[in-house]
PQR file of N, CA, C, O and H, with PARSE charges and radii, in Angstrom:
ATOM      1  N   UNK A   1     -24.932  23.763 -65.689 -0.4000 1.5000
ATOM      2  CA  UNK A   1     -25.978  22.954 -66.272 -0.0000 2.0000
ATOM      3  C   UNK A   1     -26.025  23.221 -67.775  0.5500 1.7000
ATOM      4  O   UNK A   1     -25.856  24.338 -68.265 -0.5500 1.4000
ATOM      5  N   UNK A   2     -26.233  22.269 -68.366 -0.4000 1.5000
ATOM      6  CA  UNK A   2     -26.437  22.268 -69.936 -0.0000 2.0000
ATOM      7  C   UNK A   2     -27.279  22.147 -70.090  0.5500 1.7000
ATOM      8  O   UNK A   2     -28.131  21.466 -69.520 -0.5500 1.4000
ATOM      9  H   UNK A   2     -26.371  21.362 -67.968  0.4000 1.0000
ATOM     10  N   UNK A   3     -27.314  23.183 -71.446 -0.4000 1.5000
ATOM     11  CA  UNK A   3     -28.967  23.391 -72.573 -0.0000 2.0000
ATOM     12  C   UNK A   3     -29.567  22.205 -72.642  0.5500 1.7000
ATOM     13  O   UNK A   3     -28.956  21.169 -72.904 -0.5500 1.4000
ATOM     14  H   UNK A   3     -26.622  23.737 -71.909  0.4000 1.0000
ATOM     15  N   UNK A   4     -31.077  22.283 -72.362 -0.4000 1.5000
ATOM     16  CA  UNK A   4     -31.687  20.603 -73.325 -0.0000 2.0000
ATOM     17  C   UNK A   4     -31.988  20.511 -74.690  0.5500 1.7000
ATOM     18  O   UNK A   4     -31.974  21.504 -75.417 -0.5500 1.4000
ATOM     19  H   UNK A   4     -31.574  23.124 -72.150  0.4000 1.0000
ATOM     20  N   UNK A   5     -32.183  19.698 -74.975 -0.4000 1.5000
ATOM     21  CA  UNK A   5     -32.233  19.429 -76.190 -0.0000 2.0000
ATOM     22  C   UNK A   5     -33.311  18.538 -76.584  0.5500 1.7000
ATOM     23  O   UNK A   5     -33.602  17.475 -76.035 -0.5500 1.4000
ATOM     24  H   UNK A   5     -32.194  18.892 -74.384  0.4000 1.0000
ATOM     25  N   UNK A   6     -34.101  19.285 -77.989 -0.4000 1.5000
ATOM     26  CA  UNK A   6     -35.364  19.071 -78.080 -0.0000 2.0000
ATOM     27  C   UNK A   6     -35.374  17.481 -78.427  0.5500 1.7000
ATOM     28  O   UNK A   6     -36.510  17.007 -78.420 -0.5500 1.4000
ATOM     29  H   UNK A   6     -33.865  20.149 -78.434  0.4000 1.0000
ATOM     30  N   UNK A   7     -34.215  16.470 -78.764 -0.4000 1.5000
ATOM     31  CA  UNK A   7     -34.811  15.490 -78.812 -0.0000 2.0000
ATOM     32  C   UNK A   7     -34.665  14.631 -77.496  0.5500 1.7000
ATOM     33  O   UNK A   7     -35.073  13.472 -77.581 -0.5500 1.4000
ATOM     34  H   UNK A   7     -33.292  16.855 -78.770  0.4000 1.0000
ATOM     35  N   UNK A   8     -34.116  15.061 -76.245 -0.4000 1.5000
ATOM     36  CA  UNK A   8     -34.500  14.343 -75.335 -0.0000 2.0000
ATOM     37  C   UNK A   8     -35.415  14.928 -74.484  0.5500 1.7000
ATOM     38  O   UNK A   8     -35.354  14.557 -73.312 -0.5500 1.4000
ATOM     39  H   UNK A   8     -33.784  16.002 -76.177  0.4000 1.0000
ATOM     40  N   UNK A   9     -36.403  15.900 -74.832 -0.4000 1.5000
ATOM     41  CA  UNK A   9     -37.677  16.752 -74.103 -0.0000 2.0000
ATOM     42  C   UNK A   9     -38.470  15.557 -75.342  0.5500 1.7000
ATOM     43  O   UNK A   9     -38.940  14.800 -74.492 -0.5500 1.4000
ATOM     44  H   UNK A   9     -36.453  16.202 -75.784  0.4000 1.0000
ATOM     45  N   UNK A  10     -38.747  15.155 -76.198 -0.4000 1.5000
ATOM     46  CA  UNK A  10     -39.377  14.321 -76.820 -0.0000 2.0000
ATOM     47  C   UNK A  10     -39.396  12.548 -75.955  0.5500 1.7000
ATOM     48  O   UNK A  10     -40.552  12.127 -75.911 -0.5500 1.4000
ATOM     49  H   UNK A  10     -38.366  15.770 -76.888  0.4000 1.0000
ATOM     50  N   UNK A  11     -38.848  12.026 -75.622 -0.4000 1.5000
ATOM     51  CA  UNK A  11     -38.761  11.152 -74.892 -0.0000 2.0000
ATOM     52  C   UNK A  11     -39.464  11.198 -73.379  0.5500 1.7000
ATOM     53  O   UNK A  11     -39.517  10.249 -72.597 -0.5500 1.4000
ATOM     54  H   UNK A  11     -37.908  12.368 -75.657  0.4000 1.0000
ATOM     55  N   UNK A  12     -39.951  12.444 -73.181 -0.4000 1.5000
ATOM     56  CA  UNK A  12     -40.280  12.614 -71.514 -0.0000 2.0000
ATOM     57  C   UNK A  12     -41.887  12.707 -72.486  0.5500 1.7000
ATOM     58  O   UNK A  12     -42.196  12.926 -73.657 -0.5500 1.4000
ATOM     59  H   UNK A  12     -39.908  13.215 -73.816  0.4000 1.0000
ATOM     60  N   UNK A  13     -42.987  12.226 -70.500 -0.4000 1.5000
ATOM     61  CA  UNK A  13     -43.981  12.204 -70.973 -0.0000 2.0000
ATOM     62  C   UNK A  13     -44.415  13.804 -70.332  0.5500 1.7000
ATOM     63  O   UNK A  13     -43.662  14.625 -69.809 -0.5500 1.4000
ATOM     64  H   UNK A  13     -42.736  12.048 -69.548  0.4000 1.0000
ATOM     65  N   UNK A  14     -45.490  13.875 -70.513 -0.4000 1.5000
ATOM     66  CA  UNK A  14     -46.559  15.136 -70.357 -0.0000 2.0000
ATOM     67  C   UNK A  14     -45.750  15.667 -68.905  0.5500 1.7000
ATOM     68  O   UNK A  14     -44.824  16.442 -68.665 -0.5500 1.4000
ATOM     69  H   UNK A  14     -46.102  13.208 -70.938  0.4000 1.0000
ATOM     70  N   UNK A  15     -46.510  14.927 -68.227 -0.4000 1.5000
ATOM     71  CA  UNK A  15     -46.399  15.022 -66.926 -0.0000 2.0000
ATOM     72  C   UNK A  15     -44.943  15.368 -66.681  0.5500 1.7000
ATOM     73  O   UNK A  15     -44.816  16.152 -65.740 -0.5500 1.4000
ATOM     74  H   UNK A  15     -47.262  14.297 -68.422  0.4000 1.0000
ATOM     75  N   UNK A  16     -44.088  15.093 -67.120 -0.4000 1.5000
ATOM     76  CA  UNK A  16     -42.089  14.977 -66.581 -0.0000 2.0000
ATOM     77  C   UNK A  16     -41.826  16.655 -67.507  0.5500 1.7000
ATOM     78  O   UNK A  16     -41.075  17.479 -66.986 -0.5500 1.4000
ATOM     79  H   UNK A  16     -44.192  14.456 -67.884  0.4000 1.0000
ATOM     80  N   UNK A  17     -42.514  16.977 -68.845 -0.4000 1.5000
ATOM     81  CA  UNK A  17     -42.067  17.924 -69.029 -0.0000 2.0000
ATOM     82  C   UNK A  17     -42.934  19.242 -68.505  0.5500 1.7000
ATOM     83  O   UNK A  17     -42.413  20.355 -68.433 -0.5500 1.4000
ATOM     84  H   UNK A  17     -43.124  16.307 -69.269  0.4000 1.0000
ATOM     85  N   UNK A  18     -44.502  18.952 -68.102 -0.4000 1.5000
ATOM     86  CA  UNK A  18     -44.523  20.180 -66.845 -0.0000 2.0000
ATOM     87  C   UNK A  18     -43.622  20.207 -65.894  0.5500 1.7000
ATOM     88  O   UNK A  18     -43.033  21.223 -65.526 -0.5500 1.4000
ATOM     89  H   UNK A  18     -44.926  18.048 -68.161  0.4000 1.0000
ATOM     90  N   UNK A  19     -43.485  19.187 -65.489 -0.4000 1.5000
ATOM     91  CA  UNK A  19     -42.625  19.436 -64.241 -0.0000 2.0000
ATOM     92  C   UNK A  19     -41.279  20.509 -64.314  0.5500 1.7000
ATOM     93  O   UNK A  19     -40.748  21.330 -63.566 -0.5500 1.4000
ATOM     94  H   UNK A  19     -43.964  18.362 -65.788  0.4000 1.0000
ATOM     95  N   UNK A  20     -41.068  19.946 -65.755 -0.4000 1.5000
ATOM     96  CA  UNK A  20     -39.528  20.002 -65.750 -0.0000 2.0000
ATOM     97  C   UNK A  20     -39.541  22.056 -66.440  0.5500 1.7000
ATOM     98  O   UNK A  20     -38.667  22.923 -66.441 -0.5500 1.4000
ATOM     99  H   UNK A  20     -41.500  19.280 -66.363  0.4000 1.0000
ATOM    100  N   UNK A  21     -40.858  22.037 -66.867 -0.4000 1.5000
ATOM    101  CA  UNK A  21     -41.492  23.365 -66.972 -0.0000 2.0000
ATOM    102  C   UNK A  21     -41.396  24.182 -65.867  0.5500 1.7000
ATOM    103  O   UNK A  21     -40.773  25.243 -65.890 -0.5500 1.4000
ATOM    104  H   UNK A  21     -41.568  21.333 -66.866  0.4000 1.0000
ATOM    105  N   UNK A  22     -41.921  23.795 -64.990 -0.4000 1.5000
ATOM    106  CA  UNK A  22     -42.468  24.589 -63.244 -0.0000 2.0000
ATOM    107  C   UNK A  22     -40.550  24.579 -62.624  0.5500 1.7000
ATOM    108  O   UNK A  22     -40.137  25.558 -62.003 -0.5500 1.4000
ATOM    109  H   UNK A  22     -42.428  22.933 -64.971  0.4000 1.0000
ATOM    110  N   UNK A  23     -39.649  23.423 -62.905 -0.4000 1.5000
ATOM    111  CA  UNK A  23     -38.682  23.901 -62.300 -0.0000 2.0000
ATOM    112  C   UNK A  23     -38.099  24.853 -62.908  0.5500 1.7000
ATOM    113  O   UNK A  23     -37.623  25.799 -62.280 -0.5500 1.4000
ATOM    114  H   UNK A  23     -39.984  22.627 -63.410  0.4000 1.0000
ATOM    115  N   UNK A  24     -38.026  24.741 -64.509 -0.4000 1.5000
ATOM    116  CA  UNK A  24     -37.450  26.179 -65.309 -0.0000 2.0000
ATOM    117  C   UNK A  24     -37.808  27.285 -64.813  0.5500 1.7000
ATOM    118  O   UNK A  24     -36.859  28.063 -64.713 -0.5500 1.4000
ATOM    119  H   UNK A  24     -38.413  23.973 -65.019  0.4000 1.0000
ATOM    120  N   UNK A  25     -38.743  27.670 -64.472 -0.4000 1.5000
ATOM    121  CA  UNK A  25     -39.603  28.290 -64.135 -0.0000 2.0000
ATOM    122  C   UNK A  25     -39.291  29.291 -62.843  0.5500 1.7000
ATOM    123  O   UNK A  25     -39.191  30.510 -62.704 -0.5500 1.4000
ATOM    124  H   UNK A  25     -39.513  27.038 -64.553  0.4000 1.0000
ATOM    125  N   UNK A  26     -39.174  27.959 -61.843 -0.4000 1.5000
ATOM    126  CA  UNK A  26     -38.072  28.448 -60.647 -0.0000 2.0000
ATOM    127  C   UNK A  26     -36.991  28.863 -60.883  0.5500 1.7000
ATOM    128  O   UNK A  26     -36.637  29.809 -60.179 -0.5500 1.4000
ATOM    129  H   UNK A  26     -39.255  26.969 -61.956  0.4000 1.0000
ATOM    130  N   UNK A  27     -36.297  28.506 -61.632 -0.4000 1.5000
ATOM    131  CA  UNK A  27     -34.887  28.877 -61.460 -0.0000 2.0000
ATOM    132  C   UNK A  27     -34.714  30.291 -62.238  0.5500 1.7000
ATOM    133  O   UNK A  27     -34.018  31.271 -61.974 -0.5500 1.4000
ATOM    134  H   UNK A  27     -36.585  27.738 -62.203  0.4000 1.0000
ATOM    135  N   UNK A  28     -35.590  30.026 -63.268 -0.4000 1.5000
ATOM    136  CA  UNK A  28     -35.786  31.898 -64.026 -0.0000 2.0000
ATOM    137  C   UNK A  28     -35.527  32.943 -63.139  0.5500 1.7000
ATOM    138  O   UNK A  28     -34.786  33.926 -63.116 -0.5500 1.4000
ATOM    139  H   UNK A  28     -36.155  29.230 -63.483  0.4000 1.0000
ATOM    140  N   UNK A  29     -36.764  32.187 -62.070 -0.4000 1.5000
ATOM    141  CA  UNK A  29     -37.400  33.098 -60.606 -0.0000 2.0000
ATOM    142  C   UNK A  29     -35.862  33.657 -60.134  0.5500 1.7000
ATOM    143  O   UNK A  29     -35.394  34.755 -60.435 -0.5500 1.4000
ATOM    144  H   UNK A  29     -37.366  31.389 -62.089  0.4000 1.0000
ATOM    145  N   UNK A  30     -35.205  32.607 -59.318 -0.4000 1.5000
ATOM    146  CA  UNK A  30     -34.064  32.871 -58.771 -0.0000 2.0000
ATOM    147  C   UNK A  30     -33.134  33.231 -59.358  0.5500 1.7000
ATOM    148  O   UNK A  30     -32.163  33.327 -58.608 -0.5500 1.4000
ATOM    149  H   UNK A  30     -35.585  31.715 -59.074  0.4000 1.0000
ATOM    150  N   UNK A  31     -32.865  33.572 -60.677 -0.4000 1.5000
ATOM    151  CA  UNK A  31     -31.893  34.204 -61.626 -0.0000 2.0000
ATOM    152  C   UNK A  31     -32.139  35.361 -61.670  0.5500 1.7000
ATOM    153  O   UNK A  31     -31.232  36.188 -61.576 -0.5500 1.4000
ATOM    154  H   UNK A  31     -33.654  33.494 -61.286  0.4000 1.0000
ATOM    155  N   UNK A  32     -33.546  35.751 -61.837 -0.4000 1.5000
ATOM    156  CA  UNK A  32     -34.034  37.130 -62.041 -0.0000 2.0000
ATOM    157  C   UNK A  32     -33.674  37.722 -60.694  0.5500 1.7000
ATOM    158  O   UNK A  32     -33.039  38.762 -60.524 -0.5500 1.4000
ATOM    159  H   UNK A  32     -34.283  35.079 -61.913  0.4000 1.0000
ATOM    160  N   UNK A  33     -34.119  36.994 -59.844 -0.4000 1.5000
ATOM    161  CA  UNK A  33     -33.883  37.546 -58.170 -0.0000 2.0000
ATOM    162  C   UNK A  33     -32.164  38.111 -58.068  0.5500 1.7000
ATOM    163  O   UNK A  33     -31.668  39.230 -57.932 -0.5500 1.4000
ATOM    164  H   UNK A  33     -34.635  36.149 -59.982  0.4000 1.0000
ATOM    165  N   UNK A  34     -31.681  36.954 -58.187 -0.4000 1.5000
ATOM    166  CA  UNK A  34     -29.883  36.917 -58.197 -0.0000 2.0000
ATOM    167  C   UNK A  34     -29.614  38.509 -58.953  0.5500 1.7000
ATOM    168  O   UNK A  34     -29.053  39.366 -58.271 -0.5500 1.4000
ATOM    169  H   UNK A  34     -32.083  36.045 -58.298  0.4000 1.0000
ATOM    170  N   UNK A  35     -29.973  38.782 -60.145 -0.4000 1.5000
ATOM    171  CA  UNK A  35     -29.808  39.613 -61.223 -0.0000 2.0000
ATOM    172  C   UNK A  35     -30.059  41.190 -60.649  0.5500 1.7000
ATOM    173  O   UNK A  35     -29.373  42.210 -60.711 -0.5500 1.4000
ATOM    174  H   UNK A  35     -30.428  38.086 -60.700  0.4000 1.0000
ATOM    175  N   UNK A  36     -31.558  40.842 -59.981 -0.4000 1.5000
ATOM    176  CA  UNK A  36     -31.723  42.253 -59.479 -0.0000 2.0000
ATOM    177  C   UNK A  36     -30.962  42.696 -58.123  0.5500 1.7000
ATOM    178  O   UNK A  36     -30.759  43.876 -57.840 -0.5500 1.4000
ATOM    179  H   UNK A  36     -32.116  40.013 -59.931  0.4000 1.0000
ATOM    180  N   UNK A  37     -30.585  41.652 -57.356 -0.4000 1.5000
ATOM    181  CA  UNK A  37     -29.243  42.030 -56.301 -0.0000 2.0000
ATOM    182  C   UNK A  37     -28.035  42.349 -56.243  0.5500 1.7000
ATOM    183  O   UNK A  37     -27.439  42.874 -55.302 -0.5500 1.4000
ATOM    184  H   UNK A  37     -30.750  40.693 -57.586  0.4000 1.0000
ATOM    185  N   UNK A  38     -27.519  41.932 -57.590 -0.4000 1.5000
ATOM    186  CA  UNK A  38     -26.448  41.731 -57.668 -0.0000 2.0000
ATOM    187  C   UNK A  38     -25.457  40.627 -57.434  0.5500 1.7000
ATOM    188  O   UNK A  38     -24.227  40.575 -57.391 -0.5500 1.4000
ATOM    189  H   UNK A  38     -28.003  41.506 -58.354  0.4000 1.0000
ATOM    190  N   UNK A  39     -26.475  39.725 -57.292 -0.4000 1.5000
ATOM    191  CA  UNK A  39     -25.321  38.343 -56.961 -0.0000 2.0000
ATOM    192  C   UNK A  39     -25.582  37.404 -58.513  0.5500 1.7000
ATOM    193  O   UNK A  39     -26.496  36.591 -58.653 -0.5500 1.4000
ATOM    194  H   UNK A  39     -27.474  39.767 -57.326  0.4000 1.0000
ATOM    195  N   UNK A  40     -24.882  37.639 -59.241 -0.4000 1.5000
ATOM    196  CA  UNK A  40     -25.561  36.974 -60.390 -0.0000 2.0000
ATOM    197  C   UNK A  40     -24.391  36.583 -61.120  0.5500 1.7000
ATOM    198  O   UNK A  40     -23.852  37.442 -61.817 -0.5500 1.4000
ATOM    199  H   UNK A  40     -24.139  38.299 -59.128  0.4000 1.0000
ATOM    200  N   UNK A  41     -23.871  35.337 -61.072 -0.4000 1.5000
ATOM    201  CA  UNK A  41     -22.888  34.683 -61.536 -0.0000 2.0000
ATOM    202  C   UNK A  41     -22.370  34.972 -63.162  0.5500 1.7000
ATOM    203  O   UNK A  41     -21.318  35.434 -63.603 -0.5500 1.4000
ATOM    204  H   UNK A  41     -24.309  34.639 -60.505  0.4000 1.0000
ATOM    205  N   UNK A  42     -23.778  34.415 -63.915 -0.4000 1.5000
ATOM    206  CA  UNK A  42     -23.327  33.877 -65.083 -0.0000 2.0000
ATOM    207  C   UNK A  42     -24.572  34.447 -66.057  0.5500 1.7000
ATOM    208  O   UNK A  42     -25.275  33.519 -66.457 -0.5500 1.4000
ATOM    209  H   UNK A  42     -24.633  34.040 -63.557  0.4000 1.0000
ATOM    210  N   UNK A  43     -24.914  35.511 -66.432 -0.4000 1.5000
ATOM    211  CA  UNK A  43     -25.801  36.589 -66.719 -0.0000 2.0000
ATOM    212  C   UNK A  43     -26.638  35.526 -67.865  0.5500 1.7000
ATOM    213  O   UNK A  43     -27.855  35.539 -68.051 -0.5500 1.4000
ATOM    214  H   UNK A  43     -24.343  36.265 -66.106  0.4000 1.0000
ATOM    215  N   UNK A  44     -25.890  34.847 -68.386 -0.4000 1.5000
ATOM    216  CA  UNK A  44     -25.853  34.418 -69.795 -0.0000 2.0000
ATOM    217  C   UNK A  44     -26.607  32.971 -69.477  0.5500 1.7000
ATOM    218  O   UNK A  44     -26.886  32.152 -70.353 -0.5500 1.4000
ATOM    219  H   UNK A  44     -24.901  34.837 -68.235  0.4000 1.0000
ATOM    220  N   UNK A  45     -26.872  32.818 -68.131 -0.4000 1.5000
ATOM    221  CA  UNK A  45     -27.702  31.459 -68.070 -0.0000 2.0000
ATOM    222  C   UNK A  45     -29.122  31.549 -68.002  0.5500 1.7000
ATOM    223  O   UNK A  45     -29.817  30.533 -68.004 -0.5500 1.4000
ATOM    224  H   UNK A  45     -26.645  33.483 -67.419  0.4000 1.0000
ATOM    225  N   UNK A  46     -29.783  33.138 -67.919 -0.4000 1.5000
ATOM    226  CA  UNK A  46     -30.688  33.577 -67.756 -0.0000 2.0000
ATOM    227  C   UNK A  46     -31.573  33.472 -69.156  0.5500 1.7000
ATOM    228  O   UNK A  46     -32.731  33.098 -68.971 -0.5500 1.4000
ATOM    229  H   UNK A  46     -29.219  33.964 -67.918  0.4000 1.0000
ATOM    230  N   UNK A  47     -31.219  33.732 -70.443 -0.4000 1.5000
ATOM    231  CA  UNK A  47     -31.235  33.265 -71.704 -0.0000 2.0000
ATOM    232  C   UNK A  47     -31.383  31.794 -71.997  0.5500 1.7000
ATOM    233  O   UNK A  47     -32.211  31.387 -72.812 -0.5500 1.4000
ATOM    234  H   UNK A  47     -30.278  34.036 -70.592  0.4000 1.0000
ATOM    235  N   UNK A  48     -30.496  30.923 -71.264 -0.4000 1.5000
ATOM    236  CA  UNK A  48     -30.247  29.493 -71.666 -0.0000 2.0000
ATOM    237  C   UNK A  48     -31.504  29.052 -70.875  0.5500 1.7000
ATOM    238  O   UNK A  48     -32.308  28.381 -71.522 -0.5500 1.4000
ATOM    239  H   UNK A  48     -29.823  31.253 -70.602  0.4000 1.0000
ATOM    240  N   UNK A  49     -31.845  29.348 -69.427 -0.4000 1.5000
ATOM    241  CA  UNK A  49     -33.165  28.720 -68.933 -0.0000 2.0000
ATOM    242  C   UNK A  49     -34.475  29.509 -69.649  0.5500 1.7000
ATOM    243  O   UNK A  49     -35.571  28.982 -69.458 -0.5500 1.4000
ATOM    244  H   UNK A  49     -31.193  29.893 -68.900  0.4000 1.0000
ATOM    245  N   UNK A  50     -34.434  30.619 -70.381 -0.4000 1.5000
ATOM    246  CA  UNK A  50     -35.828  31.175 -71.133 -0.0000 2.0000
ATOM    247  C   UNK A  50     -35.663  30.195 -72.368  0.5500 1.7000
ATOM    248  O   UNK A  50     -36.732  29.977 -72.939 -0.5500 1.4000
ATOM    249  H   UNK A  50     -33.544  31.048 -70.536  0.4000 1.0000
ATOM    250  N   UNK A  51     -34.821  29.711 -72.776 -0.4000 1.5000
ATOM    251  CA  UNK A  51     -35.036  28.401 -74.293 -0.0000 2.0000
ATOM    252  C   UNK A  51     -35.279  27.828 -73.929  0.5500 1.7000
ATOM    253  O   UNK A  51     -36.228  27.264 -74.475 -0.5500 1.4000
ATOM    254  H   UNK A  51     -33.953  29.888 -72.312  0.4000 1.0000
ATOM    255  N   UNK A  52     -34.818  27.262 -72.674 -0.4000 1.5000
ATOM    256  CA  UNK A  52     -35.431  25.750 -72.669 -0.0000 2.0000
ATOM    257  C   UNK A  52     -36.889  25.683 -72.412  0.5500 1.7000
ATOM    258  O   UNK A  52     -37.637  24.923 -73.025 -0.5500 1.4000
ATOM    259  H   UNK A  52     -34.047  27.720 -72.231  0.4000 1.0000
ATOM    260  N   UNK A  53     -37.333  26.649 -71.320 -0.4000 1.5000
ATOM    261  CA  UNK A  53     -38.809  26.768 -71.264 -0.0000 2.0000
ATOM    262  C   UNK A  53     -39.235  26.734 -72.453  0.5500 1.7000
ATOM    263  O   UNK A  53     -40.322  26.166 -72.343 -0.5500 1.4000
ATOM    264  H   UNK A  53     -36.725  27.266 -70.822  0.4000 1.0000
ATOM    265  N   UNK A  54     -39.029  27.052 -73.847 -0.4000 1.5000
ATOM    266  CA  UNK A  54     -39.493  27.264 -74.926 -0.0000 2.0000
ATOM    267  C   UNK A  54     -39.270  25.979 -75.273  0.5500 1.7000
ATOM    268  O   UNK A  54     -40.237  25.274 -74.986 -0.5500 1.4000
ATOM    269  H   UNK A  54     -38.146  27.513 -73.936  0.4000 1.0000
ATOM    270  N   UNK A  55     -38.355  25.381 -75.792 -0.4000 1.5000
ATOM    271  CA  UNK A  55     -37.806  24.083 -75.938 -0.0000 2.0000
ATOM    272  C   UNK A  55     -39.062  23.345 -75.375  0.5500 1.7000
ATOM    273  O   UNK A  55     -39.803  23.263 -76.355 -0.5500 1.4000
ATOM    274  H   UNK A  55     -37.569  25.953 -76.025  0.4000 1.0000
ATOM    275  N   UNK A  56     -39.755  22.705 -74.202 -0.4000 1.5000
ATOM    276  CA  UNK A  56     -40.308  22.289 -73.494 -0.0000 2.0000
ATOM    277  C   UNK A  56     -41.553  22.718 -73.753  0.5500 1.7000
ATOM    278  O   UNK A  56     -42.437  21.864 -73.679 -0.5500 1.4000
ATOM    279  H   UNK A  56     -39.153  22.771 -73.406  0.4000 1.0000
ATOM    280  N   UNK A  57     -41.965  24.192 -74.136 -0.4000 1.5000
ATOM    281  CA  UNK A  57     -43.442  24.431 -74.375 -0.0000 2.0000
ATOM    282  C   UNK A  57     -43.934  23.980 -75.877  0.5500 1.7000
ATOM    283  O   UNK A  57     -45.043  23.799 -76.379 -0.5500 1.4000
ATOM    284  H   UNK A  57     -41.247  24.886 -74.196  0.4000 1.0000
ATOM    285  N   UNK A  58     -42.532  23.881 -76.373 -0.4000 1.5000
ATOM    286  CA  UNK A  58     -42.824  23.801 -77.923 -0.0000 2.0000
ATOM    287  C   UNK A  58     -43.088  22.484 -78.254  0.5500 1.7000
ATOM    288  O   UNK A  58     -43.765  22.215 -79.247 -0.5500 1.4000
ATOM    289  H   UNK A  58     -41.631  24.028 -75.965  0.4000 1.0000
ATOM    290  N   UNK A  59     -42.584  21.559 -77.465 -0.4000 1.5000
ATOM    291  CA  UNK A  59     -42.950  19.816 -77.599 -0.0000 2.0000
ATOM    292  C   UNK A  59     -44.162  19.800 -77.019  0.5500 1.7000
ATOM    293  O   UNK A  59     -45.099  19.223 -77.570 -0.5500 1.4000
ATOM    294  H   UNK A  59     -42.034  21.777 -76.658  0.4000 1.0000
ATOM    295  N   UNK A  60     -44.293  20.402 -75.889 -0.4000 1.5000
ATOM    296  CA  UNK A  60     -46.103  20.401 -75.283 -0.0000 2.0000
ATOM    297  C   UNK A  60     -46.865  20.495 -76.173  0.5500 1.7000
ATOM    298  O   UNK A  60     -47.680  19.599 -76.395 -0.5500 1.4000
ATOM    299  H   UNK A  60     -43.532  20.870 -75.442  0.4000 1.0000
ATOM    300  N   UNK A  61     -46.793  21.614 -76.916 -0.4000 1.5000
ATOM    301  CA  UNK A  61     -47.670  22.140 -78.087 -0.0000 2.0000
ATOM    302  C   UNK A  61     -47.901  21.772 -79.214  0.5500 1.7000
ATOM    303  O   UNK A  61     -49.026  21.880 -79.704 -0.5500 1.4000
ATOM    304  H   UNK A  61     -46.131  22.342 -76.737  0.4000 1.0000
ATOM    305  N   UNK A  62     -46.662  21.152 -79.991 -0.4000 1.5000
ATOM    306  CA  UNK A  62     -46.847  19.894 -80.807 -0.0000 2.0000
ATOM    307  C   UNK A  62     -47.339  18.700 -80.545  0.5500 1.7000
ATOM    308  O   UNK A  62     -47.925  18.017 -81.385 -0.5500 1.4000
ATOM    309  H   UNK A  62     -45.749  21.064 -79.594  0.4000 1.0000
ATOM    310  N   UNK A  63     -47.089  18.285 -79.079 -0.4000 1.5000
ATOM    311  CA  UNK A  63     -47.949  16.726 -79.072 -0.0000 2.0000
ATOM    312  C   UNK A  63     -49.544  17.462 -78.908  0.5500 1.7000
ATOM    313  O   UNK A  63     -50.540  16.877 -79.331 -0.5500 1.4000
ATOM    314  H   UNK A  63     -46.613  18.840 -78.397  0.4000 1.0000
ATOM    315  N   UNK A  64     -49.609  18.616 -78.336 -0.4000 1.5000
ATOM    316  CA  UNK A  64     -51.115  18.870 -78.541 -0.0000 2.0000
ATOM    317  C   UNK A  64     -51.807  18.829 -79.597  0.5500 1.7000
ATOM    318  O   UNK A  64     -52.895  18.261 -79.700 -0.5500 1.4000
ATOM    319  H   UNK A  64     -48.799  19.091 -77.992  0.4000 1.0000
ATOM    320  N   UNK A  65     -51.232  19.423 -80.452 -0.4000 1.5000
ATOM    321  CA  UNK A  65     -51.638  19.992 -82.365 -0.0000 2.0000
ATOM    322  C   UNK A  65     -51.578  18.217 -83.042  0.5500 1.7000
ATOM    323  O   UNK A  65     -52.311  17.936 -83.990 -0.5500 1.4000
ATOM    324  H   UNK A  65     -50.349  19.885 -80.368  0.4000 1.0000
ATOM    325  N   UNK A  66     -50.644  17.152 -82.430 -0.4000 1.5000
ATOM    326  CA  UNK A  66     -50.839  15.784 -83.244 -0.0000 2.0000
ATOM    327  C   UNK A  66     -51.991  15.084 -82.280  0.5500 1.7000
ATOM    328  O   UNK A  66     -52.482  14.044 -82.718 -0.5500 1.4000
ATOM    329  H   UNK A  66     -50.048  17.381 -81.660  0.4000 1.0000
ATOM    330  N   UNK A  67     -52.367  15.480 -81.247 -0.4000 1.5000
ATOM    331  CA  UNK A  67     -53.839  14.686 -80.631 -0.0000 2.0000
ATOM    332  C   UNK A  67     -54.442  15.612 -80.981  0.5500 1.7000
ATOM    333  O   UNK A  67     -54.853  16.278 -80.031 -0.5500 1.4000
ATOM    334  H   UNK A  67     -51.968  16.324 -80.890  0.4000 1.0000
ATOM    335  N   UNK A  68     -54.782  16.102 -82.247 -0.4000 1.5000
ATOM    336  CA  UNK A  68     -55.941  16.737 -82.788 -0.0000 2.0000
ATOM    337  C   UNK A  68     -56.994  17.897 -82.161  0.5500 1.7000
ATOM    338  O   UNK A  68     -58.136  18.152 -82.542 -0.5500 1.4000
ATOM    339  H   UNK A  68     -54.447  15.561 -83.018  0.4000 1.0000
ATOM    340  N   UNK A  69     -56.043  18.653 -80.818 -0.4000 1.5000
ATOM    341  CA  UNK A  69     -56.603  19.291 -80.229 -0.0000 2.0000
ATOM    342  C   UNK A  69     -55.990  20.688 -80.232  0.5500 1.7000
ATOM    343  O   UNK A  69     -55.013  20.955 -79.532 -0.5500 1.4000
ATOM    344  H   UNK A  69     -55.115  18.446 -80.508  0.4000 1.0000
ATOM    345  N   UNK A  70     -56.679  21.724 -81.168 -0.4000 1.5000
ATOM    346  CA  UNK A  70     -56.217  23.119 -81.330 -0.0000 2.0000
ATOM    347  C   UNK A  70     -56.159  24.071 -80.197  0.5500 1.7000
ATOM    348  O   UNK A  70     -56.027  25.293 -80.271 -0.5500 1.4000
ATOM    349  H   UNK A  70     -57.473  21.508 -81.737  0.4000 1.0000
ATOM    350  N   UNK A  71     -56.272  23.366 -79.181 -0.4000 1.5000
ATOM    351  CA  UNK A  71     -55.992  24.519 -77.658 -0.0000 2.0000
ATOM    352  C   UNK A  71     -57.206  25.895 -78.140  0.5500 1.7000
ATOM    353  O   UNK A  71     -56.554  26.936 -78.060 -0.5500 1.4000
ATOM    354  H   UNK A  71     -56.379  22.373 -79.121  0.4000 1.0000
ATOM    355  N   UNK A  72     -58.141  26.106 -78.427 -0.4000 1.5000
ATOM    356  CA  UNK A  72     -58.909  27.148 -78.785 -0.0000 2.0000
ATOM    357  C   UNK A  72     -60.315  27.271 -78.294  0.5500 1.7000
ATOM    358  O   UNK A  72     -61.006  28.233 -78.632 -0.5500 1.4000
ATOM    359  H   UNK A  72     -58.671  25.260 -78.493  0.4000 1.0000
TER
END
């Protein structure tokens, strides 16, 4: 699977990038799991799904800060 990229997390609405949040999310889960067993393919994808969560929180957080709402 390939990195996303912040300008097509801009094109998704609210709703598609929680989602797409909660599955990162999972798969962290099951990487971390994989990692602590020892069945862990590709060490280096564990990094690539913690950006994108970021990637994804960081467009959340900007469309928040341009609807004039400081999360505070």
């Amino acid at each position: 699977m390939r990195a996303l990229k912040a300008s097509e997390l801009t094109e998704l609405s609210e709703e598609e990038l929680a989602g797409k949040a909660a599955d990162l999310k999972g798969e962290l889960f099951k990487l971390r799991f994989q990692a602590a067993t020892g069945q862990l393919d590709n060490p280096m994808r564990i990094r690539d799904v913690k950006r994108d969560i970021a990637r994804v929180k960081t467009v959340l957080r900007m469309r928040e800060l341009a609807a004039g709402g400081d999360g505070r």
